[in-house]
C-alpha positions in Angstrom: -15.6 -11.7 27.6 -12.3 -11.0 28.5 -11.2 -8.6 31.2 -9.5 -5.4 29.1 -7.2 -2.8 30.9 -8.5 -0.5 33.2 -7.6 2.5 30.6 -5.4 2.4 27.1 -3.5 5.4 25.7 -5.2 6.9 22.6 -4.4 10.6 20.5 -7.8 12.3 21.0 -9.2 15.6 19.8 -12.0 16.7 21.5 -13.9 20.5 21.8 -16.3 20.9 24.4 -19.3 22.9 24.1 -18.2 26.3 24.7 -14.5 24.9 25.0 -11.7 25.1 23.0 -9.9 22.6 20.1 -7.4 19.9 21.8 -5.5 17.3 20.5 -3.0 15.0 22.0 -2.3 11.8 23.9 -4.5 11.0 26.9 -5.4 7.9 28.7 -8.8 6.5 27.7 -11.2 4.3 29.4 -12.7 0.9 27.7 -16.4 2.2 29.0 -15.5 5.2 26.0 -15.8 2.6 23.1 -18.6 2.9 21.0 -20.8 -0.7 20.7 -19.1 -3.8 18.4 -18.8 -7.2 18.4 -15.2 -7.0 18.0 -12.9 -5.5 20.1 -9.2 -5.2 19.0 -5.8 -4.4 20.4 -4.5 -2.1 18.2 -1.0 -2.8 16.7 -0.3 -0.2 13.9 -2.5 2.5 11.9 -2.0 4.8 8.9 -1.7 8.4 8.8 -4.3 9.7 5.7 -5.3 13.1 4.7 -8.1 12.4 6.2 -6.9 11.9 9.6 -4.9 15.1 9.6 -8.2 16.8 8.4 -10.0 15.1 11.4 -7.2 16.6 14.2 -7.7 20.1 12.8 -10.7 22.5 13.8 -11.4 23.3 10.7 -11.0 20.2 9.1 -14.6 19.4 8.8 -14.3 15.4 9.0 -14.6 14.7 12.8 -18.7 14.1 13.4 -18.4 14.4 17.2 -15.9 14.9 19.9 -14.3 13.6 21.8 -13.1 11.1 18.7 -9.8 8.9 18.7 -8.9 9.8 15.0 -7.3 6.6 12.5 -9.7 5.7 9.5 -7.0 1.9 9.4 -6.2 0.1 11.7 -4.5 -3.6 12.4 -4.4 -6.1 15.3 -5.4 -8.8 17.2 -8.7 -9.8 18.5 -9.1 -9.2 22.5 -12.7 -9.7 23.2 -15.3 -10.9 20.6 -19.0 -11.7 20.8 -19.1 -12.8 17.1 -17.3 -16.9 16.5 -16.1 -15.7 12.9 -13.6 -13.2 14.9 -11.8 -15.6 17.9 -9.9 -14.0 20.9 -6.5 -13.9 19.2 -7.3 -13.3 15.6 -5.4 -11.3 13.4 -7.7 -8.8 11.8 -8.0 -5.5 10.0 -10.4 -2.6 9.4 -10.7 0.3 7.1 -13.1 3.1 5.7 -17.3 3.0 6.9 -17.4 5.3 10.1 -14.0 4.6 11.5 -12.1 7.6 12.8 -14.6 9.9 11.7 -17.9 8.9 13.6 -16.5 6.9 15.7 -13.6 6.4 17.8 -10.7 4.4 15.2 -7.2 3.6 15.2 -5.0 6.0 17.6 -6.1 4.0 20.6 -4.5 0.7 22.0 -7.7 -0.1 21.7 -10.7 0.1 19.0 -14.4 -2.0 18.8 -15.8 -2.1 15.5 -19.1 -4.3 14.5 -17.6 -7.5 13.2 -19.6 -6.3 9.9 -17.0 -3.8 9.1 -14.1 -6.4 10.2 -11.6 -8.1 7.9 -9.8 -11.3 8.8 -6.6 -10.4 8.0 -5.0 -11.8 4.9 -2.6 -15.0 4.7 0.6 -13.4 4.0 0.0 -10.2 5.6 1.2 -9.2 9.0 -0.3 -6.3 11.2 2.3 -4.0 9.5 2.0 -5.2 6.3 -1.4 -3.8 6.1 -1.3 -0.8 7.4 2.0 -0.2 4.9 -0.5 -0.5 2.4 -3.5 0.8 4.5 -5.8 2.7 3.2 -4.2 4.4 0.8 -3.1 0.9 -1.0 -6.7 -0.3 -0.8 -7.8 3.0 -2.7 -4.9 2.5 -4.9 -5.8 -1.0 -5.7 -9.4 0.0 -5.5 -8.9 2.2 -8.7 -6.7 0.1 -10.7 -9.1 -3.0 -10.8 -11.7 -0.6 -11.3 -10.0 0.5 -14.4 -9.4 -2.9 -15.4 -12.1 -4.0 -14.8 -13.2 -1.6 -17.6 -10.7 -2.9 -20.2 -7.9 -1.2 -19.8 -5.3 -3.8 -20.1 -1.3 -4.0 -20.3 0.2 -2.5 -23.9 -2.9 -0.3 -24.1 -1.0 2.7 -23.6 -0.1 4.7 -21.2 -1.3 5.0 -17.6 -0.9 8.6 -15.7 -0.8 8.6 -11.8 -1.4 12.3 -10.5 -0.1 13.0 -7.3 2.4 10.3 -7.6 4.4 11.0 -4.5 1.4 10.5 -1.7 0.4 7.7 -0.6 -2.5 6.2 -3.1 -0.4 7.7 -6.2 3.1 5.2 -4.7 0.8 2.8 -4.3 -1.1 2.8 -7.5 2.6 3.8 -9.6 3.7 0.1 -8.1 0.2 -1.7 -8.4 0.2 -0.8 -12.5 3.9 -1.3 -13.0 3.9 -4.8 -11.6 0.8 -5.4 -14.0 2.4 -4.5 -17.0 1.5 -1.4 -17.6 3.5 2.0 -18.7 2.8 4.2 -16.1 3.7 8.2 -15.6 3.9 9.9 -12.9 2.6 13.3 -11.7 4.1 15.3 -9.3 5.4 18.5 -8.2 8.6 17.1 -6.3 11.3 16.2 -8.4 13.0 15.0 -6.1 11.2 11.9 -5.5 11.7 10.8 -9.0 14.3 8.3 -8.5 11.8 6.4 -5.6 9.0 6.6 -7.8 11.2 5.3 -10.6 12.3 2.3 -8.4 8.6 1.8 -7.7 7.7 1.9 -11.4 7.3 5.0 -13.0 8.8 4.9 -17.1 8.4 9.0 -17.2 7.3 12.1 -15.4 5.1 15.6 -15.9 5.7 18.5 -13.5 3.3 19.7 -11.8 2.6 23.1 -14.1 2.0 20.5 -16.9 -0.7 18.9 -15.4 -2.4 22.0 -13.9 -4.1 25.4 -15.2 -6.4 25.8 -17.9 -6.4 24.6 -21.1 -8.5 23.3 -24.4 -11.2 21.7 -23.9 -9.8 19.0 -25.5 -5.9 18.3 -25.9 -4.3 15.5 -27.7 -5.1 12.4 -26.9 -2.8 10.7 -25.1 -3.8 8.7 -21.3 -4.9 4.6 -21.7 -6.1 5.1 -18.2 -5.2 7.4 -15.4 -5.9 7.2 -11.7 -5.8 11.1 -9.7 -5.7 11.2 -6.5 -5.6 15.4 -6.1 -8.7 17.0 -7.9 -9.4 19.5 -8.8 -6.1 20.9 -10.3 -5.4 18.1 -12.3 -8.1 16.8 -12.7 -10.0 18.5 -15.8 -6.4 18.1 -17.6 -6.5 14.1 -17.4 -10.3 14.5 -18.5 -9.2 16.5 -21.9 -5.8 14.2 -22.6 -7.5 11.0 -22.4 -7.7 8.5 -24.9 -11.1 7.6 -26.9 -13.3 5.4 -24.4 -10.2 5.4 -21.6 -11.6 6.3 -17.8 -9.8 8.3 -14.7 -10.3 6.7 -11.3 -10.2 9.8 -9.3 -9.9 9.6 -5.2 -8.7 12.6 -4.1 -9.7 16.1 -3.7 -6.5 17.3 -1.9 -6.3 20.6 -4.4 -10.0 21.1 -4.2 -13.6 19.7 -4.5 -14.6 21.9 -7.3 -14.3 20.5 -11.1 -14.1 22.9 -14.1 -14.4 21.0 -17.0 -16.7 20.0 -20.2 -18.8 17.6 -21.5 -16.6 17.1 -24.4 -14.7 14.6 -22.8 -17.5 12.6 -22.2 -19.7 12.8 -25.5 -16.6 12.9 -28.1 -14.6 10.4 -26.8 -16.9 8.4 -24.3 -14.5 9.0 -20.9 -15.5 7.8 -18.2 -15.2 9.3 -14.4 -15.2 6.3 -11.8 -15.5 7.6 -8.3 -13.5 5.9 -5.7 -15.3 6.0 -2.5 -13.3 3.0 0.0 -15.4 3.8 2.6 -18.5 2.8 2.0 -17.5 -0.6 -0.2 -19.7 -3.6 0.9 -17.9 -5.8 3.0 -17.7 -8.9 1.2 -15.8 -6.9 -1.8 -13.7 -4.9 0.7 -12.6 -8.3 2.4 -11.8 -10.0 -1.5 -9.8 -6.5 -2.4 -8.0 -6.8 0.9 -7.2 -10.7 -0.4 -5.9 -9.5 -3.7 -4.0 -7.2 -2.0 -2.3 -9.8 -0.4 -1.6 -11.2 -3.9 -2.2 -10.0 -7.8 -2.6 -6.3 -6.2 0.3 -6.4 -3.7 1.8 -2.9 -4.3 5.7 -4.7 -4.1 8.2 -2.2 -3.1 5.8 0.1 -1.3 7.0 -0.4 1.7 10.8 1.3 1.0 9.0 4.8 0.9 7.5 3.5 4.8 8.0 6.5 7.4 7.4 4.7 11.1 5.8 7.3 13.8 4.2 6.8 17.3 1.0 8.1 19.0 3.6 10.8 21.1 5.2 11.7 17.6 2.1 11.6 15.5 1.1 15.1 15.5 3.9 16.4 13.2 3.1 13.9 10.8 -0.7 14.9 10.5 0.6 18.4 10.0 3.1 17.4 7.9 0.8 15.6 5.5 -2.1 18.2 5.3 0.7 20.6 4.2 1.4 18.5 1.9 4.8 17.7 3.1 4.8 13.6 3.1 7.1 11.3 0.9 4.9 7.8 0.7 3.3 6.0 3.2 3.1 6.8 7.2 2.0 4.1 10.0 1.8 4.1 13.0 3.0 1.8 15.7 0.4 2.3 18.4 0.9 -0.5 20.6 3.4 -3.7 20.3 1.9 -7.0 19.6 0.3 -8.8 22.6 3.1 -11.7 24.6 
């Protein structure tokens, strides 16, 4: 195996027994990884509202401490003990226990069981994928999944709830480029024009889409993917169309769902649960090559904001308040050479 550095810069949060919350950059020593196959030099990451729930105290994500935060990340291969993942592959890895359980992508370095790993798509460069990241994957995650159950170009249209984070971007410019009319969602008007670049034919405000109402409303949603919960949610649930489906990944507003059966047993809705963490690894690794293709969000990467490990704590902040415009990555360390 090859030798790796005697230590590697990584933001950590740790709380002791007895000790109080930290968070910051530290140097880290390759005897702290957890056990892999692959270990990989990590070139850029994605900040998620997950990570910034995993760097607060009461977040209620981390699993242990210390932990190196970063549920994405992208590289190049360093040291491997599996032959499907070579010394000076390109790979990427997202979602299972990454960032959460164990230590992910705000370190130089990161070992993951090659199980989890995903050769990294033709076409795609380390910053390519982490543009998309996680939130892309989700994004892309829902609209095949909707898809998949018939919704189809011309059907009508397609509402995207928290349109100005990062899965709503991403799944505004995955549907658009498929054909379909897509809406937008959001409470910041003044990211209408980039979501319109990316997209979006028309827009709700955020009172339209929140607060109680009938139990069911006029029809009027094909399909509709929500990333925020439970404030919109229970309105996309009463305005869809007979037999259309929400592909809800988000629970930014809230966990809790108010809401009745009626949209279920008068016009057969259906509720698909994105969960990208836990997706077998042969379908993770055939999403990941569609993103790369048919599902390339195109145009996603204009909303990019570009931070580093020493200026990635105002970001985590900044998107657990709600506070981001699009996608944030992370440049943790340059490529190798």
């Amino acid at each position: 195996m090859p030798e790796l550095p005697a230590s590697f810069r990584a933001f950590v949060v740790d709380k002791p027994a007895g000790g109080p919350f930290s968070r910051g950059v530290r140097e880290m020593d390759p005897r702290d990884l957890p056990p892999g196959e692959v270990t990989v030099r990590v070139e850029w990451s994605g900040v998620n509202f997950k990570d910034a729930l995993a760097a607060r105290e009461d977040g209620r994500v981390a699993r242990g401490y210390p932990l190196i935060p970063g549920i994405d990340l992208a590289g190049t291969v360093v040291a491997s003990e599996d032959d499907a993942f070579p010394v000076g592959s390109a790979v990427l890895a997202n979602g299972y226990d990454i960032g959460v359980a164990r230590h992910g992508g705000y370190g130089e370095l990161a070992r993951i069981p090659s199980a989890w790993a995903v050769p990294m798509p033709a076409g795609l460069t380390a910053k390519d994928a982490m543009e998309i990241g996680t939130a892309g994957f989700t994004a892309a995650m829902s609209v095949a999944a909707l898809e998949d159950r018939g919704l189809e170009p011309g059907a009508g249209p397609v509402l995207v709830t928290g349109a100005s984070g990062g899965v709503g971007s991403a799944a505004i410019a995955i549907l658009s480029a498929r054909g379909h009319e897509v809406w937008a969602a959001t409470g910041k008007a003044d990211e209408h024009d980039r979501l319109r670049d990316l997209g979006a034919s028309g827009f709700l405000a955020r009172e339209e889409v929140t607060g109680p109402g009938r139990p069911l409303e006029r029809e009027r949603w094909a399909g509709a993917v929500d990333t925020v919960g439970a404030a919109t949610l229970p309105y996309v649930l009463r305005t869809l169309r007979i037999g259309a489906a929400v592909a809800s990944s988000g629970n930014a507003s809230g966990a809790e769902l108010a809401t009745t059966v009626f949209p279920f047993i008068l016009r057969g809705c259906a509720l698909l649960g994105m969960d990208s963490a836990n997706m077998a690894i042969e379908r993770r690794r055939a999403l990941w090559g569609r993103l790369a293709g048919d599902l390339l969000p195109r145009g996603i990467a204009d909303g990019i904001t570009e931070v580093t490990l020493d200026t990635l704590e105002p970001a985590l902040d900044a998107i657990h308040a709600g506070l981001a415009r699009g996608r944030w990555v992370v440049r943790v360390a340059a490529p190798a050479g």
